[in-house]
VOLOTI-79042 format. One line per field, with one value per residue (C-alpha): residue number from 1; residue in one letter; x, y, z. Coordinates in nm, 3 decimals, padded with zeros to 5 digits. Layout:
! residues N
nr: (NUM, ...)
rest: (a, ...)
X: (X, ...)
Y: (Y, ...)
Z: (Z, ...)
END
This chain:
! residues 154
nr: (1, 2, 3, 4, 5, 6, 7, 8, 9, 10, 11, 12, 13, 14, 15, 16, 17, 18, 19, 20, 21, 22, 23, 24, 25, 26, 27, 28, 29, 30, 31, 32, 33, 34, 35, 36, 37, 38, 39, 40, 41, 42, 43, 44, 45, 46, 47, 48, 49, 50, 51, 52, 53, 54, 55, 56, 57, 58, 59, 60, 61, 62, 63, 64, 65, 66, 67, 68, 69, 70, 71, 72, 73, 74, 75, 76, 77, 78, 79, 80, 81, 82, 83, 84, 85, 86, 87, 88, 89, 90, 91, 92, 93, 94, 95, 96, 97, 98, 99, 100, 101, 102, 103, 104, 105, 106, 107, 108, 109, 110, 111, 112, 113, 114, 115, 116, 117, 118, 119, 120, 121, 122, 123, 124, 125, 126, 127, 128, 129, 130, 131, 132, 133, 134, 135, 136, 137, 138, 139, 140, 141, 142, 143, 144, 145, 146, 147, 148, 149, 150, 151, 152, 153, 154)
rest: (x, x, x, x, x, x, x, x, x, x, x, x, x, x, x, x, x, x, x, x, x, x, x, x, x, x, x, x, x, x, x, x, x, x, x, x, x, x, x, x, x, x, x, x, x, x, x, x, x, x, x, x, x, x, x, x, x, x, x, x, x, x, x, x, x, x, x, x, x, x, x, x, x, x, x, x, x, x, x, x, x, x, x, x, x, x, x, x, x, x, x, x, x, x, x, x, x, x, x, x, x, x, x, x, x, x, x, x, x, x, x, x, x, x, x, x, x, x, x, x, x, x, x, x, x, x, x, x, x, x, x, x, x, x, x, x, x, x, x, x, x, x, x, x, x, x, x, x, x, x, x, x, x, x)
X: (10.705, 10.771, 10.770, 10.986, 10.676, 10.545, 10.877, 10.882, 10.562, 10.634, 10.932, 10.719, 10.494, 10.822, 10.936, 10.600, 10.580, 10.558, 10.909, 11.085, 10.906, 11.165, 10.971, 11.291, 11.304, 10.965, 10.995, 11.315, 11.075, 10.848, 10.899, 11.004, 10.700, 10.526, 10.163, 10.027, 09.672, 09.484, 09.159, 08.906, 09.083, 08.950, 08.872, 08.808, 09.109, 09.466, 09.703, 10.107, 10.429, 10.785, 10.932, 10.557, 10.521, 10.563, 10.321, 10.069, 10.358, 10.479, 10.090, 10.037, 10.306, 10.218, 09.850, 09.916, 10.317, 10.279, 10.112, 10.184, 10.011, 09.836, 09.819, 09.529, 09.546, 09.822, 09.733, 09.974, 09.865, 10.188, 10.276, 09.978, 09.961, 09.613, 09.598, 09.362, 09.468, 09.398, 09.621, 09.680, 09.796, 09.695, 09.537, 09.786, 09.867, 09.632, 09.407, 09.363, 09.066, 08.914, 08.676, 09.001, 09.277, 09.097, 09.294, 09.409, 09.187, 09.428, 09.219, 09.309, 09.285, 09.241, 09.164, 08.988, 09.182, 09.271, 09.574, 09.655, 10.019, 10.116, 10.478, 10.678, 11.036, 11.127, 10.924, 10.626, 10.416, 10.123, 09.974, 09.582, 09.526, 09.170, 09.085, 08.742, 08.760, 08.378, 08.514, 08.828, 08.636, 08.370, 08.697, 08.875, 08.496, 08.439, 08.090, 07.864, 07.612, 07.399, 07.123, 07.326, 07.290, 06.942, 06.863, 07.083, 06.859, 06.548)
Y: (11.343, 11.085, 11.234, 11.068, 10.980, 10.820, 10.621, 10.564, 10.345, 10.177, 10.053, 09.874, 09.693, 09.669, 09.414, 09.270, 09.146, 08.756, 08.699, 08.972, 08.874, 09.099, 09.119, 09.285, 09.582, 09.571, 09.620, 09.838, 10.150, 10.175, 10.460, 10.291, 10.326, 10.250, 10.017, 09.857, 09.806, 09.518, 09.617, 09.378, 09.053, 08.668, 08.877, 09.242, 09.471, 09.361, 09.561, 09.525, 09.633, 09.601, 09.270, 09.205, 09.439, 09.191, 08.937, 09.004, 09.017, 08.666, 08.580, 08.689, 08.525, 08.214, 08.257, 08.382, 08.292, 08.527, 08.813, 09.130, 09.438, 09.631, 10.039, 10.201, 10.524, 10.653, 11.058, 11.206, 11.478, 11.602, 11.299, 11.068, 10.820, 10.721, 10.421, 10.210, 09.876, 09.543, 09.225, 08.987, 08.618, 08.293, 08.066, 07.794, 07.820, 07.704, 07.962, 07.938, 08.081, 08.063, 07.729, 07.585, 07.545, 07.576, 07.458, 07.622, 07.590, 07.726, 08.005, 08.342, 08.591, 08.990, 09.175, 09.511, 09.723, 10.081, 10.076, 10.457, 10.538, 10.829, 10.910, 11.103, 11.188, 10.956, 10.589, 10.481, 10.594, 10.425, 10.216, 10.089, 09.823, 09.805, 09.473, 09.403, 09.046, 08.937, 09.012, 08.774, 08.501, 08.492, 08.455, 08.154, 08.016, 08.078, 08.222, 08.322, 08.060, 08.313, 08.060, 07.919, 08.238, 08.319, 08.013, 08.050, 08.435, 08.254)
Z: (09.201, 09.518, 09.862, 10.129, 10.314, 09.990, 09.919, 10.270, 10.223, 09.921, 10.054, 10.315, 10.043, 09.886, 10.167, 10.217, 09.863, 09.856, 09.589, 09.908, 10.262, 10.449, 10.792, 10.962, 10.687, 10.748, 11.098, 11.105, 10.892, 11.200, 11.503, 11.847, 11.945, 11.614, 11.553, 11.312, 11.320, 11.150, 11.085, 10.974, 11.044, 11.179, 11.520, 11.396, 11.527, 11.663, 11.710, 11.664, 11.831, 11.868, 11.731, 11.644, 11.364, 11.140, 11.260, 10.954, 10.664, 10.784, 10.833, 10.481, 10.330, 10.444, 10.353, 09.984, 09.900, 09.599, 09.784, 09.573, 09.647, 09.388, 09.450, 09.259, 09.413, 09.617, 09.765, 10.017, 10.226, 10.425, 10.672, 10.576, 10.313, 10.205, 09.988, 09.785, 09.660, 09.629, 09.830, 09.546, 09.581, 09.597, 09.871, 09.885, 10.328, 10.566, 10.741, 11.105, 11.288, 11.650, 11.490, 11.364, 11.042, 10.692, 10.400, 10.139, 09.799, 09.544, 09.438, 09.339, 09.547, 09.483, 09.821, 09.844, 10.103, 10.247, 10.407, 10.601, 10.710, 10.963, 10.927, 11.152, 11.149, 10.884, 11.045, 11.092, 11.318, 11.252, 10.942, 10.975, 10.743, 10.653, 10.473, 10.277, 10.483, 10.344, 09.985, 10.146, 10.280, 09.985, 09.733, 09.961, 09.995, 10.341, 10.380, 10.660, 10.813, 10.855, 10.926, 11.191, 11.380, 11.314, 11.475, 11.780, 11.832, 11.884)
END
């Protein structure tokens, strides 16, 4: 049986999917006063209000056009909604970071995340988006110079 606070929640991956991109249904499920919180990201945590709530759905849908998220395990525990699933898609928008734009390769895409939603009377009150970004950046090809650094140390 669905909750509210579940269906709540799935109606926000609902207009986050890539074949939907409804950023202002998106935006219109969140508290007044709601965040979003992008955890593991290009430079670790941001955070998101207001009319910038949907900064990471456009983001995403112009990263992976046929982002779809996957929900392995959905557990609801009162006015939290824990989540595991994977962000599906494929790399086909450019990818900016502080070094500069990296081009899309075309591959396929299949994100580990936990995503956490607080709910309170009926919105969003907050949602932390934890993304497994080396699992990311090792599937668009983007790995570490970890040499680069070593050398820098000494």
């Amino acid at each position: 049986m669905t909750t509210d606070t579940e269906a709540l929640v799935r109606r926000a991956y609902h207009f986050a999917q890539g074949d939907v991109l409804d950023v202002q249904g998106f935006i219109d499920l969140f508290a007044e006063d709601g965040v979003f919180n992008g955890i593991g990201g290009v430079t670790a945590q941001e955070s998101y209000q207001g009319e910038h709530l949907g900064d990471v759905v456009v983001w995403m849908g112009k990263l992976l056009p046929d982002v779809h998220r996957e929900l392995h395990r959905v557990n609801v525990l009162g006015d939290v909604v824990a989540i595991e699933l994977s962000i599906q898609g494929t790399f086909l928008g450019p990818f900016e970071t502080p070094g500069g734009v990296i081009q899309p390769t075309g591959a396929k895409l299949d994100i580990p995340t936990a995503d956490f939603w607080y709910v309170r009377d009926g919105k969003i009150q907050t949602f932390n988006c934890h993304v497994g970004t080396t699992t990311m950046f090792a599937q668009m090809g983007i790995l570490p110079d970890f040499a680069s650094v070593l050398q820098n140390q000494g």
